[in-house]
PAKETI-741376 format. One line per field, with one value per residue (C-alpha): x, y, z; residue in one letter; residue number from 1; chain. Coordinates in pm, whole numbers, plus 50000, padded with zeros to 5 digits. Each point is the difference from the previous one (the first is absolute). Layout:
# PAKETI-741376
xx: [X,...]
yy: [Y,...]
zz: [Z,...]
timi: [A,...]
drense: [NUM,...]
seke: [A,...]
This chain:
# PAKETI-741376
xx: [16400,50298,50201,49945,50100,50298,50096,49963,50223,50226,49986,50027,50337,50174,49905,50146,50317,50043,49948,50211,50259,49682,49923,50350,50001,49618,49687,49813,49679,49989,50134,49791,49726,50098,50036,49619,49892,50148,49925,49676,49743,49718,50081,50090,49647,49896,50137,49897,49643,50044,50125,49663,49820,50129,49814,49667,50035,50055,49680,49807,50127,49974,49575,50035,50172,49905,50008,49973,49875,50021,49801,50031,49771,49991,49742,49968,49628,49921,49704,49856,49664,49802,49913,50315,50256,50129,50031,50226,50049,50284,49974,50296,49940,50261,49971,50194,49908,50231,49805,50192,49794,50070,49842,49903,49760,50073,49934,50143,50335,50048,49947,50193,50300,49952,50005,50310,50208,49868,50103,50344,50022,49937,50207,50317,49928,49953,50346,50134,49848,50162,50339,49927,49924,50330,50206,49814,50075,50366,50076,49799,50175,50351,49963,49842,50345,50201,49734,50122,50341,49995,49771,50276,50332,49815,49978,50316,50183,49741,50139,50331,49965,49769,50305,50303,49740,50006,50342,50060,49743,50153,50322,49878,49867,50331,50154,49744,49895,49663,49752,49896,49698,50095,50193,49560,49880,50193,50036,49590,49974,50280,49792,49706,50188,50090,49644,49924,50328,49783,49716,50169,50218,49665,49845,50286,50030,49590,50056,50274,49738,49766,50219,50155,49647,49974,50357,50023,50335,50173,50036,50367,50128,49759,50156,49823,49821,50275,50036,49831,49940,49692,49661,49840,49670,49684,49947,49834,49925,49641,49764,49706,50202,50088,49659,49852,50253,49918,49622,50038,50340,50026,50042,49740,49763,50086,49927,49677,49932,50076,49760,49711,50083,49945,49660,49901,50082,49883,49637,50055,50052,49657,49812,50186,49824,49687,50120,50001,50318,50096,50238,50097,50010,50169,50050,50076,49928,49838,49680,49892,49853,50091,50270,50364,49907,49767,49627,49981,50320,49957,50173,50112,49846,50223,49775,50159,49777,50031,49787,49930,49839,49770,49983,49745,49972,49632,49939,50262,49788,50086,50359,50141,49820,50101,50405,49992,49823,50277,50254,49867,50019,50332,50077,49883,50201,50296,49933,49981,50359,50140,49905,50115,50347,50055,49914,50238,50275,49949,49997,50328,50180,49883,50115,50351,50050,49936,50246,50298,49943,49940,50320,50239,49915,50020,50297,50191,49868,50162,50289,50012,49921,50262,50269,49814,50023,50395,50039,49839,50163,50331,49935,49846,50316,50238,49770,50022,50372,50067,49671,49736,49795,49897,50067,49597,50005,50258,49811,49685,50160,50170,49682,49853,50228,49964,49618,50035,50219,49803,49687,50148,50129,49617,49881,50205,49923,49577,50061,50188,49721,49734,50118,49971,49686,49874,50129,49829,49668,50012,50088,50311,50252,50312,50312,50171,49892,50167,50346,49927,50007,50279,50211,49950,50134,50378,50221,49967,50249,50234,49945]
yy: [62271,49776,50236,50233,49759,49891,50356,50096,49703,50095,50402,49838,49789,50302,50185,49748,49965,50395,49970,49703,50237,49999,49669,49892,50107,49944,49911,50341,50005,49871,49672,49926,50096,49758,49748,50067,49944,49683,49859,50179,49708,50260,50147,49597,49926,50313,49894,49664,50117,50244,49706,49796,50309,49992,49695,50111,50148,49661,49859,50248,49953,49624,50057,50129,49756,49669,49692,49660,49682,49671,49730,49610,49665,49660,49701,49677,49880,49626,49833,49681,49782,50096,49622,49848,50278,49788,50138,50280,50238,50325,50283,50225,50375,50316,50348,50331,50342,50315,50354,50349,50342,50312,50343,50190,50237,50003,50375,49901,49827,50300,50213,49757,50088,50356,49934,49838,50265,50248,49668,49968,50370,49993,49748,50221,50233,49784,49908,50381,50055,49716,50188,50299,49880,49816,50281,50213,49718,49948,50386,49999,49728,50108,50401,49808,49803,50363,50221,49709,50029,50386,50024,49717,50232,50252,49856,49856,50332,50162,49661,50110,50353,49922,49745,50320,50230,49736,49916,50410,50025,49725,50179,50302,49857,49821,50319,50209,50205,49881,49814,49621,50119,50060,49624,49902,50178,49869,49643,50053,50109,49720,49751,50122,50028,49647,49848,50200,49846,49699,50097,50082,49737,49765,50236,49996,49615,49988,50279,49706,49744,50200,50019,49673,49882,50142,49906,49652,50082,50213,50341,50055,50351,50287,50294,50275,50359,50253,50278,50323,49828,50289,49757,50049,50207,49862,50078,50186,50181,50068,49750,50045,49797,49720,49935,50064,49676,49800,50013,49822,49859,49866,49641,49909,50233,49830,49654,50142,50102,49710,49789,50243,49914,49600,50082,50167,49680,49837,50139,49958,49582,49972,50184,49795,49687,50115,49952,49778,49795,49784,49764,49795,49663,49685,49658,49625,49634,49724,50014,49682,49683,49718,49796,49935,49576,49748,49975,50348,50078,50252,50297,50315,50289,50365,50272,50402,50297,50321,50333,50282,50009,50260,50046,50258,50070,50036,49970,49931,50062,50355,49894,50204,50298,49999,49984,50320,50208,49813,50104,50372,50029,49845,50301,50287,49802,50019,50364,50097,49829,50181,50339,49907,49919,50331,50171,49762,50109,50354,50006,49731,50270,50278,49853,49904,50333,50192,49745,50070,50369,50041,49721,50233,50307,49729,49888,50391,50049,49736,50056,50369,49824,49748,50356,50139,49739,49914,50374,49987,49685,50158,50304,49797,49815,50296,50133,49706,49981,50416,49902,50243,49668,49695,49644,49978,50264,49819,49641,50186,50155,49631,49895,50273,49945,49637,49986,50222,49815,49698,50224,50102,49667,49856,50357,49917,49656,50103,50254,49766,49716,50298,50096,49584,49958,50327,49886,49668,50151,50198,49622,50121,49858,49821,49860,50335,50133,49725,50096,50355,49935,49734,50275,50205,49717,49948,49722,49882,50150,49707,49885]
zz: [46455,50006,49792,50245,50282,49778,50003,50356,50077,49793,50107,50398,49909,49804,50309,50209,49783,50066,50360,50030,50322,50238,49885,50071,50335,50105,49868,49838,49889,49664,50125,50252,49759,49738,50227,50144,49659,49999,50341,50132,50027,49989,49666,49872,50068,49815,49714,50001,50030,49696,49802,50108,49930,49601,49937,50045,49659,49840,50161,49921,49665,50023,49977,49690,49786,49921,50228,49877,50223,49944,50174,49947,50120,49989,50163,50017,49972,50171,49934,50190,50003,50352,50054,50037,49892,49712,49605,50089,49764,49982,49842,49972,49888,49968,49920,49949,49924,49972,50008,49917,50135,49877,50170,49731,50251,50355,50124,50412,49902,49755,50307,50248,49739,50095,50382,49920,49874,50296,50242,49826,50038,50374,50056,49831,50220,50336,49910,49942,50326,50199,49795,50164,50268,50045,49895,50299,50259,49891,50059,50290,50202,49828,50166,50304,50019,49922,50276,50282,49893,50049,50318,50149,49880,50146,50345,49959,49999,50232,50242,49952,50066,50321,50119,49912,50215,50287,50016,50010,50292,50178,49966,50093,50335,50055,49994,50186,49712,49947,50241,49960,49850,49676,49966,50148,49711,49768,50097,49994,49641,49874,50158,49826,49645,50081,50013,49704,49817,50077,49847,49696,49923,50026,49749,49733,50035,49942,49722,49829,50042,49865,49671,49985,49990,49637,49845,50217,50178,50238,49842,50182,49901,49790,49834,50200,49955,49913,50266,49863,49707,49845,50003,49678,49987,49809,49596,49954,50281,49960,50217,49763,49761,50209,50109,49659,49858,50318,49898,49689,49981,50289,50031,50216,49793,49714,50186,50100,49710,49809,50246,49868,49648,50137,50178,49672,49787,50243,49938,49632,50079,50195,49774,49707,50131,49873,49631,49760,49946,49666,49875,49765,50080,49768,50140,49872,50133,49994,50106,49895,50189,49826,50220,49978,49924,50018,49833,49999,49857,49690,49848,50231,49893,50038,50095,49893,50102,49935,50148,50148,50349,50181,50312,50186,50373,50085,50296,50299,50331,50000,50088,49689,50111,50360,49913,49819,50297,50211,49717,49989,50378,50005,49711,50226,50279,49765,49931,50383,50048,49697,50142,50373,49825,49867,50308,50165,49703,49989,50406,50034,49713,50246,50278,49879,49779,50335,50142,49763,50030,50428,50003,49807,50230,50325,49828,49960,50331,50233,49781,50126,50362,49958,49943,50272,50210,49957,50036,50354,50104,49946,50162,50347,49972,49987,50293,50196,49968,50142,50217,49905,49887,50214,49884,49932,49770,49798,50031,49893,49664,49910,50027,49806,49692,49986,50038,49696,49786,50042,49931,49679,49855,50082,49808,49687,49910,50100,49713,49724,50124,49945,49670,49898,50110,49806,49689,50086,50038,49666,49860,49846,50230,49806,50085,49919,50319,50182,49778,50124,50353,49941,49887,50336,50218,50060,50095,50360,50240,50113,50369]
timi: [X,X,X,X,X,X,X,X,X,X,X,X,X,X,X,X,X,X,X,X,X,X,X,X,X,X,X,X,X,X,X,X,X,X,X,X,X,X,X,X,X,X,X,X,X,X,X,X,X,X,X,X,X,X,X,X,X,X,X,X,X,X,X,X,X,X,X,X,X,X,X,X,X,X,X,X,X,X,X,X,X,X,X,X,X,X,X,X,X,X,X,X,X,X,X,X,X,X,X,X,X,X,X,X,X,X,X,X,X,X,X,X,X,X,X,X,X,X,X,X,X,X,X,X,X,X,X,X,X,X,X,X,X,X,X,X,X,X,X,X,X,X,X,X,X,X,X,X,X,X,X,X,X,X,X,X,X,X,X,X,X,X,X,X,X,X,X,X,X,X,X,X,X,X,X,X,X,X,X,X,X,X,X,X,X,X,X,X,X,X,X,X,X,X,X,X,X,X,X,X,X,X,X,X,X,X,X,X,X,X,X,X,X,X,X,X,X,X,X,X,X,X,X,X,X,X,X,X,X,X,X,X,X,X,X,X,X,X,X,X,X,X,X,X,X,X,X,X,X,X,X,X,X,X,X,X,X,X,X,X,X,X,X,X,X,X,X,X,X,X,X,X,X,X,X,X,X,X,X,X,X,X,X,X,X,X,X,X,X,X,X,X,X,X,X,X,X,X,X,X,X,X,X,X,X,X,X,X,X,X,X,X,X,X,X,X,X,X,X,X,X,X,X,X,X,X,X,X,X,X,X,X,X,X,X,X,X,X,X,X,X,X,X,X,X,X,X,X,X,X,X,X,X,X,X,X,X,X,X,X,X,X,X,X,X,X,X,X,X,X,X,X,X,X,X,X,X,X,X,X,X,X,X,X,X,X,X,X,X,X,X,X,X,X,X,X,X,X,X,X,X,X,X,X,X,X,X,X,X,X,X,X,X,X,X,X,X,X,X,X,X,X,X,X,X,X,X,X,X,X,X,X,X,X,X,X,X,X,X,X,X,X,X,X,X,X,X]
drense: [1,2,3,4,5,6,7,8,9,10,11,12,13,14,15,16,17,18,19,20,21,22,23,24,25,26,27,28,29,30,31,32,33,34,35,36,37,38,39,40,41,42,43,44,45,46,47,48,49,50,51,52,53,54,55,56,57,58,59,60,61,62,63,64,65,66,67,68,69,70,71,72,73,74,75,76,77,78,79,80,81,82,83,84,85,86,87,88,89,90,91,92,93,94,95,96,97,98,99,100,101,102,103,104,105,106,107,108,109,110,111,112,113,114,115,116,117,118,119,120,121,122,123,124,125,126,127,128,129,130,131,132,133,134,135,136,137,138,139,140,141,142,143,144,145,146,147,148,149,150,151,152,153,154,155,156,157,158,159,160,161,162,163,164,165,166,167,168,169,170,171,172,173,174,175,176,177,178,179,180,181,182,183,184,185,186,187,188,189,190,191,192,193,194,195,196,197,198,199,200,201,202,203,204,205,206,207,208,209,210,211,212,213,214,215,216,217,218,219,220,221,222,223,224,225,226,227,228,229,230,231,232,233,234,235,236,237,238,239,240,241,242,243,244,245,246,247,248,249,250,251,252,253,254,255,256,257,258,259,260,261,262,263,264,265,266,267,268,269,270,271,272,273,274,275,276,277,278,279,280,281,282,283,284,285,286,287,288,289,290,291,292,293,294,295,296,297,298,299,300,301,302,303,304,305,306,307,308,309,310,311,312,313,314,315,316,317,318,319,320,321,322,323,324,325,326,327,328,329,330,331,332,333,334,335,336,337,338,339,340,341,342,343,344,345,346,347,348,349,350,351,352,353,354,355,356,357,358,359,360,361,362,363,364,365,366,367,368,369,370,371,372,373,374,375,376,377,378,379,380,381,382,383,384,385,386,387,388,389,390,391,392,393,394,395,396,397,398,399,400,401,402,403,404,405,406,407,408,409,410,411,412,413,414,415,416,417,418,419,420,421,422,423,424,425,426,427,428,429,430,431,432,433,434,435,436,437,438,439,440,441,442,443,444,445,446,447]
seke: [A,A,A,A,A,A,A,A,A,A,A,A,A,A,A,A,A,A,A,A,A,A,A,A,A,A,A,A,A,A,A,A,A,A,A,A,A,A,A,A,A,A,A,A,A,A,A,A,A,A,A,A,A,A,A,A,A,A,A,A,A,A,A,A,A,A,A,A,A,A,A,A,A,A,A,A,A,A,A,A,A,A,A,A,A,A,A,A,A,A,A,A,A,A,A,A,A,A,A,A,A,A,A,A,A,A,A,A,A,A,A,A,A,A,A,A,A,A,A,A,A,A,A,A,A,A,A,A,A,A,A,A,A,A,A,A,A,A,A,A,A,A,A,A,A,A,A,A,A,A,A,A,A,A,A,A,A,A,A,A,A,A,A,A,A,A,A,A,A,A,A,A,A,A,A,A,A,A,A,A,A,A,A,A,A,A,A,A,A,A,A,A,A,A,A,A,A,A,A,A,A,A,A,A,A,A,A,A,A,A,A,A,A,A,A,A,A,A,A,A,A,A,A,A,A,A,A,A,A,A,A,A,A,A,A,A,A,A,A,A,A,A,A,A,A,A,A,A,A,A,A,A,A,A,A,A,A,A,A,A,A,A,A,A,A,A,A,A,A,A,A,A,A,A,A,A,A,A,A,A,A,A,A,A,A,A,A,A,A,A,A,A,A,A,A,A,A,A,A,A,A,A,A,A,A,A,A,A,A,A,A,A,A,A,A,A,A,A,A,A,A,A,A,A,A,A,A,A,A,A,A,A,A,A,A,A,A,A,A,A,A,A,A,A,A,A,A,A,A,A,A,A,A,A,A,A,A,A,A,A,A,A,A,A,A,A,A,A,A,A,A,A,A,A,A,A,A,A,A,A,A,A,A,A,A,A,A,A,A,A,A,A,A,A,A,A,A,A,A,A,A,A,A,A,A,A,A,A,A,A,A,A,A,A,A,A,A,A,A,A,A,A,A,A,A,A,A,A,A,A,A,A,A,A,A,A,A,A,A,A,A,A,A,A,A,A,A]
């Protein structure tokens, strides 16, 4: 496992080394990925637990091997006459022992052993989880950050255009070719792409937040989402496959799993405590009473013992009994989960497959919308200007082709996020993926 990490990092930084234009002039993808890993207090704590998690294995161990005690007394004894308290007399005693146990037949801590492999085991993946996790949020909030920058360079040229229509209509009037209406209407729809230039600057600033959140800073400029750049399909391109690896490689159907493997140990443990256990038990002391001084001063005696001990449950109340029905329903509990998280697999790999194939048709659709679109705006303008078009009819087609860009930058980060989280439900999700849609982003134009 931490060869693999060791090589990932590595893999990331020779990506980074290639990539070092974008990351010259902005932040891309890989960097603000590497710094996620570094700063994200969420996958931190991950890890920390995972590293708790390890040392269940060494207690389990720990019941296994042998443990040694010692235990030490001493007392002092005063005598004295009832009558009249007088011939005192002091007796001064001290005593040591030192005892060494070793299990030679303990059927539950050989099981709790085997709980803590599965535990260990869960607790790997708990922490490839919160990975995956953290990879899906850090390309989530960076396209969130990209989809506000577009939908506001949208605007910002639909503004612009609005404003070069107004100023013509205003002409227009001043000169008695057109009527004051057409300066109304579009005064009327710049005021409206003015609140909306509102609206979006608060949503890229929360998009920012959003990311600096994860990498504990500002993220200032991001390479962005080349222009026409061809989104790559899933592979392969069969669904049945996808949802056949999410059922039992995914990672929260290996989780799932494991935590059936625990219920099943579990069982084992409780019915364990029905048999017998032995060890082998040696200890040393003095054990006699003859004091340290005085009239009953003598010689110490040392004391060595060796044996084996047996030890056999009989009867505990019916406690023993009752924790393995408890642990058998807690199995079939286990068992229900385990199916629910395949259904949830194969349906999330459904879902998102679906996703990455409807986005690239949405995708080469507003694309052919967005041609469309600056096709008609150009021909409304042309009409407006030899007047077989009315100012509206240009305002409505500026409208038309912005609304459609913005549609289409949203469209194309839904389908990279899609094809992520598809890969993430099949539990085969690595930090390739993020160097593959590193490689489709650009360096940021300069403002």
């Amino acid at each position: 496992m931490r060869l693999r990490a060791w090589s990932t990092r590595l893999s990331i930084t020779f990506a980074l080394l290639c990539s070092g234009l974008s990351v010259a002039h902005g932040r891309d993808l890989l960097e603000v990925w590497q710094l996620a890993l570094q700063r994200d207090p969420i996958y931190a704590a991950s890890g920390y637990a995972r590293e708790a998690d390890q040392e269940r294995i060494p207690q389990a161990r720990a019941r296994m091997l042998p443990y040694v005690t010692a235990g030490a007394n001493a007392t002092l004894d005063n005598s004295r006459r009832a009558r009249d308290l007088s011939d005192s007399r002091s007796d001064r005693r001290a005593a040591w022992s030192l005892t060494l146990v070793q299990p030679l037949f303990d059927l539950p801590a050989w099981n709790a052993m085997q709980r803590a492999d599965f535990e260990v085991g869960q607790a790997d993946i708990a922490h490839r989880i919160a990975y995956q996790d953290l990879l899906l949020r850090t390309a989530q909030a960076y396209f969130d950050v990209l989809a506000a920058q577009d939908s506001l360079r949208a605007l910002l040229s639909e503004k612009a255009a609005i404003e070069t229509q107004l100023r013509a209509a205003q002409q227009g009037f001043e000169l008695g070719a057109t009527t004051i209406t057409d300066a109304h209407e579009a005064q009327a729809r710049l005021d409206l792409v003015l609140a909306s230039e509102v609206n979006l600057r608060n949503e890229l600033q929360l998009a920012e937040d959003a990311l600096a959140r994860i990498i504990a800073e500002r993220p200032g400029p991001l390479a962005q989402l080349r222009p026409d750049v061809p989104l790559p399909a899933p592979e392969p391109n069969r669904i049945d496959e996808w949802t056949t690896q999410a059922s039992y490689a995914g990672l929260s159907v290996t989780n799932a799993d494991l935590q059936t493997r625990i219920a099943q140990e579990e069982i084992e443990i409780a019915r364990g405590q029905h048999a017998p256990t032995v060890d082998l038990v040696a200890g040393t002391g003095t054990a006699s009473d003859y004091g340290m001084d005085g009239y009953r001063a003598g010689a110490r005696s040392l004391d060595s013992t060796v044996g084996v001990q047996l030890s056999i449950p009989i009867f505990t109340g019916g406690e023993i009994s009752s924790r393995v029905r408890e642990q058998t329903s807690r199995l079939q509990q286990a068992r229900a989960l385990l199916e629910n998280a395949r259904r949830e697999a194969v349906q999330a790999a459904q879902r998102h497959f679906k996703g990455v194939v409807s986005g690239l048709s949405q995708v080469a659709a507003l694309q052919a919308a967005e041609r469309s679109s600056r096709a008609a705006l150009e021909a409304n303008r042309t009409g407006y200007e030899i007047g077989v078009r009315v100012n509206i009819d240009v305002l409505n087609a500026e409208q038309q082709l912005y609304v459609t860009q913005r549609a289409l930058a949203r469209a194309r980060y839904d389908t990279l996020m899609d094809g992520l989280q598809l890969k993430a439900a099949a539990g085969n999700m690595q930090d390739a993926d993020q160097v593959a849609n590193n490689e489709l982003l650009t360096a940021p134009e300069s403002s």
